[in-house]
C-alpha positions as CSV (number, residue, x, y, z in Angstrom):
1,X,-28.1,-22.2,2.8
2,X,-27.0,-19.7,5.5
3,X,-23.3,-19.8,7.0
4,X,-22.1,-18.4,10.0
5,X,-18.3,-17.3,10.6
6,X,-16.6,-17.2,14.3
7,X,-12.6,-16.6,14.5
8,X,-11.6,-19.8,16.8
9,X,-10.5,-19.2,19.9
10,X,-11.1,-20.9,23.6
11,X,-15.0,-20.7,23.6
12,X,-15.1,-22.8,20.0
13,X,-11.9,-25.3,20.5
14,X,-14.6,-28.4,20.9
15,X,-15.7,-27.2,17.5
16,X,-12.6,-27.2,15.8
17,X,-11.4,-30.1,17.3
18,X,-14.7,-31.7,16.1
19,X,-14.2,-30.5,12.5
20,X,-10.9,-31.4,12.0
21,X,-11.3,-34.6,13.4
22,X,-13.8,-35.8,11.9
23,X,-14.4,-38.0,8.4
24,X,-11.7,-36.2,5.4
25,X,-10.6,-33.8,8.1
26,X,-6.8,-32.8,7.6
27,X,-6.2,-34.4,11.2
28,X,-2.8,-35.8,10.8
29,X,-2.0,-32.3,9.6
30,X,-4.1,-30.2,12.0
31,X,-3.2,-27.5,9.1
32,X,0.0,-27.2,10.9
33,X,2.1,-27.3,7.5
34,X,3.2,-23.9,7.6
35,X,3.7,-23.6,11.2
36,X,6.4,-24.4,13.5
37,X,5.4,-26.4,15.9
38,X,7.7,-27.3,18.7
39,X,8.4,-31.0,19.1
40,X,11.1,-33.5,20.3
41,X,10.8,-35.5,17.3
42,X,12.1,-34.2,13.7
43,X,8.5,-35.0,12.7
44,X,6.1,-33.7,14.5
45,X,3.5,-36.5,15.5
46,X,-0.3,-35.9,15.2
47,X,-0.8,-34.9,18.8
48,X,2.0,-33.0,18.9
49,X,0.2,-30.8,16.1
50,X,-2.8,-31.0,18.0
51,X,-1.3,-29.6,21.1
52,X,0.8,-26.5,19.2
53,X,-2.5,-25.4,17.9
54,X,-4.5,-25.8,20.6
55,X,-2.0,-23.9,22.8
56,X,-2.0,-21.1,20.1
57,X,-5.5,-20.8,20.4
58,X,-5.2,-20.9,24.3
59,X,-2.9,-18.1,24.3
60,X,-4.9,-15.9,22.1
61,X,-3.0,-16.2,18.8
62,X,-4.9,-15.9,15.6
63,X,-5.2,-19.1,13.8
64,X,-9.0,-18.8,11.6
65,X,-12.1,-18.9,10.7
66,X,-14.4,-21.8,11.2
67,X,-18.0,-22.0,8.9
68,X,-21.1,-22.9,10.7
69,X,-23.7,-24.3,9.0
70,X,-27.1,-25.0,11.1
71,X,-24.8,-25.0,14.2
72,X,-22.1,-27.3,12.8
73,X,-18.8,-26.8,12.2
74,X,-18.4,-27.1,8.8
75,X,-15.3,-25.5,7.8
76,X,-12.4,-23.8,8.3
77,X,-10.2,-21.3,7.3
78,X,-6.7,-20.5,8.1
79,X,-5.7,-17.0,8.5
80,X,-3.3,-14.9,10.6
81,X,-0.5,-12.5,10.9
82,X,2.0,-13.3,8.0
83,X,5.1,-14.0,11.2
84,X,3.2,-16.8,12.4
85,X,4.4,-18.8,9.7
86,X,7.5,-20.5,8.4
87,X,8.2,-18.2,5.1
88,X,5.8,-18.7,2.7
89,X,8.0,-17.0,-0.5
90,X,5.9,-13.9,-0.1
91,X,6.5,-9.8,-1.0
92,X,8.6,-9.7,2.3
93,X,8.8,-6.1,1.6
94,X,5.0,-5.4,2.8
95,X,4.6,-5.0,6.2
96,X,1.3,-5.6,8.5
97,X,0.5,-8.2,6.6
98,X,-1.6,-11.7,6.8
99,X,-1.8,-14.8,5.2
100,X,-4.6,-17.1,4.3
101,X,-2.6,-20.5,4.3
102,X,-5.5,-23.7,4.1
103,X,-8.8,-24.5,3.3
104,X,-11.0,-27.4,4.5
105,X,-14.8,-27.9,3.5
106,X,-16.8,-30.9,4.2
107,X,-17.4,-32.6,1.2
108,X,-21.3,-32.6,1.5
109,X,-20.4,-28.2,1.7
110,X,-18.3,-27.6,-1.1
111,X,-19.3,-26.2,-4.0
112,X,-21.0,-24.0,-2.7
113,X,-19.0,-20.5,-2.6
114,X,-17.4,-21.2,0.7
115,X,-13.9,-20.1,-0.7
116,X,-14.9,-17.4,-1.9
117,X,-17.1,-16.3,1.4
118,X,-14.5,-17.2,3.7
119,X,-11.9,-15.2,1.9
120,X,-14.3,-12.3,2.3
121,X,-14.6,-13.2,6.5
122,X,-10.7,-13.8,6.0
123,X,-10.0,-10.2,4.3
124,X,-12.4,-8.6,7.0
125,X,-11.0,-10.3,9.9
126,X,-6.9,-9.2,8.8
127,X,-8.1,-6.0,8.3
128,X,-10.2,-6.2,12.5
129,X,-6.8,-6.7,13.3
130,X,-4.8,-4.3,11.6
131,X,-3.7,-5.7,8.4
132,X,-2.7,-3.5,5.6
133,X,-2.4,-6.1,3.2
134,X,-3.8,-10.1,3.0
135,X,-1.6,-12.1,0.6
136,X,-2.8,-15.9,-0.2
137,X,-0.7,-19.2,-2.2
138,X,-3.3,-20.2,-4.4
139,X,-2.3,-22.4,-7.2
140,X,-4.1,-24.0,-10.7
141,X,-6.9,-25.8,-10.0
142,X,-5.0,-28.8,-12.1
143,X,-2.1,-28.5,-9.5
144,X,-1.1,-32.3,-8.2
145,X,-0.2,-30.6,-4.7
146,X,-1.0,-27.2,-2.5
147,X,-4.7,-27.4,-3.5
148,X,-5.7,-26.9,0.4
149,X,-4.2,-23.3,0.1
150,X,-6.8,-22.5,-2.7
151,X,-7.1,-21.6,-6.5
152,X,-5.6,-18.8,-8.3
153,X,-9.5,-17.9,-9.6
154,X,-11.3,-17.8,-6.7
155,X,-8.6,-15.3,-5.5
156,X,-8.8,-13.0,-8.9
157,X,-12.2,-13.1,-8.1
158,X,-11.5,-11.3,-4.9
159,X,-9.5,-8.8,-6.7
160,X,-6.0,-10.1,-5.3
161,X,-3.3,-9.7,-7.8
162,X,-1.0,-11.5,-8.9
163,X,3.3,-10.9,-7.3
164,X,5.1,-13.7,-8.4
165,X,5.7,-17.7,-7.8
166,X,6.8,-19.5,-5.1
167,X,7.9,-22.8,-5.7
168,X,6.6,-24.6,-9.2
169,X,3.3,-24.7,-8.4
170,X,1.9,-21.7,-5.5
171,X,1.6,-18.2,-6.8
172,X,1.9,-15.2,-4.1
173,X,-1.2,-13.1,-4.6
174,X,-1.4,-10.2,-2.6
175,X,-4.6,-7.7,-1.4
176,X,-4.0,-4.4,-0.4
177,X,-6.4,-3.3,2.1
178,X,-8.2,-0.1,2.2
């Protein structure tokens, strides 16, 4: 099967909005974990989520990739600049430097190399944009939590290397771009 990649922005929000709302779609999260999204609530409800990445998108800020596959959203991948993020326990002493921070795949999709392809659209898209360096959070493949951000294999595949842990269970790997 062939896949497509498009960066989201205003022309494909119907897309993503389709994606992520539909069946095993992280759409209480709207892959908002690591972002701060501004809210009256301590908790930011599901629309509020909705909303803060929609306007991101709006205003032009980087937010992903989404997969296509015969002219269906299939998937998505979350990639931008590093400071768009609440700290992620990352080499803070890199500079120009993005993150890949989720992962979702349609069930009926995975299994299929999509990690791996959209880390490739992921690295080249960073690198577009400037980026000297993409760093990812992957963690072990029998890790209880965190598996949206990926698994530490797929990313040694990619030749990122290893920095250090954040947490118990993510590990900062970091790709220095040419």
């Amino acid at each position: 099967m062939t896949f497509k990649f498009r960066p989201i922005d205003m022309t494909n929000w119907p897309d993503f909005e389709a994606l992520m709302e539909s069946k095993g779609a992280p759409h209480n999260c709207w892959c908002t974990a690591w972002l701060n999204v501004e809210t009256q609530n301590k908790k930011a409800e599901k629309s509020e989520k909705k909303a803060s990445m929609k306007q991101r998108i709006d205003s032009g800020t980087p937010v992903g990739l989404l997969a296509y596959a015969n002219g269906k959203p299939i998937g998505w991948c979350a990639v931008a600049p590093r400071q768009s993020y609440k700290p992620l326990g990352g080499d803070e002493t890199k500079q120009q430097v993005w993150s890949i921070v989720c992962f979702f795949i349609k069930r009926d999709f995975r299994g299929q190399g999509l990690s791996k392809l959209f880390i490739a659209q992921a690295i080249d898209f960073a690198s577009r944009h400037g980026a000297k360096y993409v760093e990812a959070y992957p963690v072990a493949k029998t890790s209880p939590s965190y598996r949206f951000m990926g698994f530490i294999p797929t990313f040694e595949k990619a030749k990122f290397e290893f920095v250090k842990n954040a947490g118990t269970r993510r590990h900062v790997m970091l790709k220095r771009l040419d």
